[in-house]
C-alpha positions as CSV (number, residue, x, y, z in Angstrom):
1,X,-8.6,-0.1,22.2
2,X,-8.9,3.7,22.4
3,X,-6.1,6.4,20.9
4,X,-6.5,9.6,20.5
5,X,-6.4,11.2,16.6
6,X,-4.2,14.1,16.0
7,X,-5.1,17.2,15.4
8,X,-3.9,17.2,11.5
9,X,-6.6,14.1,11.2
10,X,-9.2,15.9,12.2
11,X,-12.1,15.0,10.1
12,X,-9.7,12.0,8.2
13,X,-10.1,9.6,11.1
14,X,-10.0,6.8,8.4
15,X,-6.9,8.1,7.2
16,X,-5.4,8.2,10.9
17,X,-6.2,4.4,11.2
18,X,-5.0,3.7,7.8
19,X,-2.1,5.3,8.3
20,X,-1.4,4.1,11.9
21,X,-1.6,0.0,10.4
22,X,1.0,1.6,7.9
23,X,3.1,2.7,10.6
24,X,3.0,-0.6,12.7
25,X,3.3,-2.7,9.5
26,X,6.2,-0.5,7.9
27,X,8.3,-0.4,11.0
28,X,8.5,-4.3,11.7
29,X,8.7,-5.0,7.7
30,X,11.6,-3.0,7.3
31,X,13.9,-4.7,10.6
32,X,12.4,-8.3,9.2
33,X,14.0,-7.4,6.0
34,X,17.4,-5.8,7.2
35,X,18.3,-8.0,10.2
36,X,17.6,-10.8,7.5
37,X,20.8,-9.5,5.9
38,X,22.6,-9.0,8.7
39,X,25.1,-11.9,7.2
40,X,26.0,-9.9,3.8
41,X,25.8,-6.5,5.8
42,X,23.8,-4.7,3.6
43,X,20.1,-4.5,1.7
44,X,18.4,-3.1,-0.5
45,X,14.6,-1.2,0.0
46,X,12.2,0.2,-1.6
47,X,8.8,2.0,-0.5
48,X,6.4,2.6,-3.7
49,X,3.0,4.6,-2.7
50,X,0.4,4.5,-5.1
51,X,-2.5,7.5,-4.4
52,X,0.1,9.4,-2.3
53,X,-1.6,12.8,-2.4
54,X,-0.9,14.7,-0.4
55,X,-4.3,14.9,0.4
56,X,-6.1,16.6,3.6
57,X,-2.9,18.1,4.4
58,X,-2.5,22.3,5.2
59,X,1.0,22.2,6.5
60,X,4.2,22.9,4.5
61,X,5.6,19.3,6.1
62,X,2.7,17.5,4.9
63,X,1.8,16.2,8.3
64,X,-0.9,13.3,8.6
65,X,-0.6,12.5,5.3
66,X,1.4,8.7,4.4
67,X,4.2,10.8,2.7
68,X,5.5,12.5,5.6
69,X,5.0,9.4,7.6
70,X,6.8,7.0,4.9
71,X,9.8,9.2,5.3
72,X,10.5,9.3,8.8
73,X,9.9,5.4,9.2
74,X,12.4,4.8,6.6
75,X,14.7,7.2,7.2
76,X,14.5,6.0,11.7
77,X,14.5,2.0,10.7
78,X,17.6,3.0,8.2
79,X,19.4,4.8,11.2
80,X,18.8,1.5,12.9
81,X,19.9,-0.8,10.7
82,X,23.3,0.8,10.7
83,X,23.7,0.3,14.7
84,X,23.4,-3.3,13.8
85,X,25.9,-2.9,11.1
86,X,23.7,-3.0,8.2
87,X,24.1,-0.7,5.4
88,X,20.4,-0.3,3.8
89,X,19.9,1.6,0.7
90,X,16.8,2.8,0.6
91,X,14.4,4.8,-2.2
92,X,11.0,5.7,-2.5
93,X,8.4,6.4,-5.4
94,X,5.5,8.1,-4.7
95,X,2.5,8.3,-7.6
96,X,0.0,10.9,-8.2
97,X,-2.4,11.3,-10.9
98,X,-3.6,15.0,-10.1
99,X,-1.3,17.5,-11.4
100,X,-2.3,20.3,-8.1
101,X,-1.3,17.8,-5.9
102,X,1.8,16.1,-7.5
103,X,3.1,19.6,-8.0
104,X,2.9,19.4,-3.7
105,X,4.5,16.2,-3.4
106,X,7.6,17.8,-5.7
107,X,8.0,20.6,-3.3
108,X,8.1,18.9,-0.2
109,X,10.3,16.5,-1.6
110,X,12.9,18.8,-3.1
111,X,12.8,20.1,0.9
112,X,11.9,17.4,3.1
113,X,13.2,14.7,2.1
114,X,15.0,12.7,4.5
115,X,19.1,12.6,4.2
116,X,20.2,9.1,2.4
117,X,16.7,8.0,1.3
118,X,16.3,8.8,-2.8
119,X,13.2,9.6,-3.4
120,X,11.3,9.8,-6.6
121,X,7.6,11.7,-7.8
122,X,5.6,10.2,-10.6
123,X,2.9,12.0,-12.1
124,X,0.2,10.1,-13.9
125,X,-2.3,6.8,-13.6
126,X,-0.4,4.3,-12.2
127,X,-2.0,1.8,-13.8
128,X,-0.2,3.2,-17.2
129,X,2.8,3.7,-15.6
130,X,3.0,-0.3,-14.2
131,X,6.1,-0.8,-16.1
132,X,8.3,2.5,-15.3
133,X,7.1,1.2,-11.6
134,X,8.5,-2.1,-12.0
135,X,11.9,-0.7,-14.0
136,X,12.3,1.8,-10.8
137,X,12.1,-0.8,-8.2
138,X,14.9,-2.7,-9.7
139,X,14.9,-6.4,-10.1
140,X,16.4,-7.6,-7.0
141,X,15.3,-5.0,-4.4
142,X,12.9,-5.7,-2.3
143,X,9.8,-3.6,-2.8
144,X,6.9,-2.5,-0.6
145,X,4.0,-1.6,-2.5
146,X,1.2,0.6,-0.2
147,X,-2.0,0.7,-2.7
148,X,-4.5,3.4,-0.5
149,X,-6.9,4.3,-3.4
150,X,-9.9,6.2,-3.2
151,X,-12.5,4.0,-4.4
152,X,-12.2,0.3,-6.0
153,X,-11.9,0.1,-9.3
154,X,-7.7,0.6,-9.5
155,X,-6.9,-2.4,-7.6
156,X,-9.0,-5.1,-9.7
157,X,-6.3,-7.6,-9.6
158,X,-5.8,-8.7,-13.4
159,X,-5.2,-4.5,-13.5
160,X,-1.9,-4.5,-11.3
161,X,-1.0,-8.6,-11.8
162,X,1.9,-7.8,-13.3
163,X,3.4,-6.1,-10.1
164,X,1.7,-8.8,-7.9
165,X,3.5,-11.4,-9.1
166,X,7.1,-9.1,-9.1
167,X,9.7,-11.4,-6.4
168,X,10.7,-10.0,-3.4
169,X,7.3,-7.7,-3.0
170,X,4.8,-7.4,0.0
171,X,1.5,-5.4,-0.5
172,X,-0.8,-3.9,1.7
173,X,-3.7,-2.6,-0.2
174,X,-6.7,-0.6,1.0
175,X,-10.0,-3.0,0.0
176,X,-12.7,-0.1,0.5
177,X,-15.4,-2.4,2.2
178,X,-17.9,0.2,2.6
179,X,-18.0,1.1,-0.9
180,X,-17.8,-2.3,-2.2
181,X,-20.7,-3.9,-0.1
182,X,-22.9,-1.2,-1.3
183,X,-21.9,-1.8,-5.0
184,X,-21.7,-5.7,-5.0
185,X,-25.3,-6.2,-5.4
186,X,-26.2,-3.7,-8.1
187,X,-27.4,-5.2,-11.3
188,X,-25.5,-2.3,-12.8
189,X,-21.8,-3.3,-11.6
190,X,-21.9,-7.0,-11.8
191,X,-19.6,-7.2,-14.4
192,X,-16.9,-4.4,-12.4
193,X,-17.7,-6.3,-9.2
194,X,-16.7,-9.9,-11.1
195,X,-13.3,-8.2,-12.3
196,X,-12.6,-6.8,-8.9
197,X,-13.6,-10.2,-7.2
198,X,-12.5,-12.7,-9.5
199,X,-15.8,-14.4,-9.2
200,X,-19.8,-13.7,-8.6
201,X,-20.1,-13.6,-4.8
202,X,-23.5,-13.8,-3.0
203,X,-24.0,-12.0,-0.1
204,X,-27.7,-10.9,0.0
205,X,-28.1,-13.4,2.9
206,X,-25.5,-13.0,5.0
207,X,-25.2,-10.4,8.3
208,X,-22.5,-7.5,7.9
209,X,-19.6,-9.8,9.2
210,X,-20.3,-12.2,7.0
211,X,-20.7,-10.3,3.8
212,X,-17.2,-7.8,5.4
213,X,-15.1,-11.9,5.2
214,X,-16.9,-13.5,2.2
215,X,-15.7,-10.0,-0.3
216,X,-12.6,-9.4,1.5
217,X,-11.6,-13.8,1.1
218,X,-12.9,-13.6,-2.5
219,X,-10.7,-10.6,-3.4
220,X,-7.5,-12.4,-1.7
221,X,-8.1,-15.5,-3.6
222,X,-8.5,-13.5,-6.8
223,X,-5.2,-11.7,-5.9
224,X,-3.5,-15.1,-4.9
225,X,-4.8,-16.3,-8.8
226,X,-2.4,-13.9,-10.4
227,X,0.5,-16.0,-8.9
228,X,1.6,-18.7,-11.2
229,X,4.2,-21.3,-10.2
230,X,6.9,-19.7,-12.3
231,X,6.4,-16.6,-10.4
232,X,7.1,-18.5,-7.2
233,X,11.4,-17.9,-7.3
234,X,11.6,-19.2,-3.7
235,X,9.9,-22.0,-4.0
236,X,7.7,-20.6,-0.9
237,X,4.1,-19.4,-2.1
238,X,2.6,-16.3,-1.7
239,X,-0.5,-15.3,0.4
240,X,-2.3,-12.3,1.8
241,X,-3.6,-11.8,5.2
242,X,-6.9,-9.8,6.3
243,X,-6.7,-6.9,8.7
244,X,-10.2,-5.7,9.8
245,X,-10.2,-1.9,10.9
246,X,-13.9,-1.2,12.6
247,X,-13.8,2.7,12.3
248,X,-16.2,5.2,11.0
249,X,-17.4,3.6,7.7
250,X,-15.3,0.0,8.7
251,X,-12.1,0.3,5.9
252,X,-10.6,-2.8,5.1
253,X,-7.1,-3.9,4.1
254,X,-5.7,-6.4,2.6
């Protein structure tokens, strides 16, 4: 497949790819939800974005970054739930720890933001703020939680299990292969890589595909562990799916 990266991704082609799965992924997730409602007429959304920057971006509108892009996908798939008689009501949170770059996201959000989407900026670790998080979302709103950190550590899953096993959630989180397959193997992080796995995982043997699946299937069976059957309101279990991006330094998500 070939595409051709934007001009305000210029030296983030990671980000471009990441953002593009977010795009395709976003878009169909949000009409699967809605339609699904079609009977009561209405639904309720929310878009949480953990990391959200802005980063990389020169622009007053924030272009190329997964704010910007966020907004227009929920504000377009709201405008076409209504033509099928839906009414959605749709927020969304967006966390950043750096002070420079929260005081960003306020700005273009006091300006940008999209008409009938409420949107809210947090400023901190969102690891400490897990349970403001959770009370935002509302209980029986469906939530969609995009988790693009920078390195690895912030998504060990015993750190955010108590928003992996929230109902009515769907998470696509960015597991940073690159930096993890040069980390698992070091003496010095084998406790970190055990939290982040959920288990010692031997790789040393295998080629670069099979090291990429054997980290990437121990990390989804570590996130799967934080489900417990009380947690499972549907009856229906929970599971994460793989998506391999082969670009640049080969980013993985979960």
């Amino acid at each position: 497949m070939s595409f051709t990266v934007p001009t305000e991704y210029d030296g983030r082609e990671q980000a471009f790819v990441r953002h593009e799965l977010l795009r395709h992924y976003l878009e169909k997730l949000i009409m699967i939800i809605g339609t699904s409602a079609r009977r009561v007429g209405q639904v309720e959304i929310c878009y949480v974005d953990y990391f959200s920057g802005p980063w990389g971006a020169d622009g007053e509108g924030l272009e190329g970054t997964s704010i910007s892009l966020s907004l227009g996908i929920l504000s377009h798939r709201r405008a076409a739930l209504a033509k099928l008689c839906v009414v959605a009501t749709v927020r969304a949170l967006y966390i950043e720890k750096s002070r420079r770059a929260f005081k960003r996201l306020e700005a273009f959000l006091a300006t940008y933001t999209p008409e009938g989407i409420a949107t809210r900026a947090l400023n901190g670790d969102f690891l400490e703020l897990q349970q403001e998080i959770l009370h935002r979302c509302g209980s029986g709103t469906f939530t969609f939680f995009f988790v693009d950190p920078k390195g690895w550590k912030e998504i060990a899953p015993e750190k955010i299990a108590q928003l992996v096993r929230r109902p009515r959630s769907e998470f696509l989180i960015n597991f940073a292969f690159n930096n993890i397959n040069r980390t698992v193997s070091m003496a010095a992080w084998r406790d970190e890589m055990r939290q982040l796995l959920g288990a010692s995982v031997a790789v040393d043997d295998l080629e670069p595909a099979g090291r990429e699946t054997a980290l990437a299937n121990a990390y989804r069976r570590a996130l799967a562990g934080c489900i417990t059957p009380k947690d499972l309101r549907t009856g229906r279990e929970r599971c994460t799916s793989q998506f391999s991006i082969r670009c640049g330094s080969e980013p993985s998500i979960t």
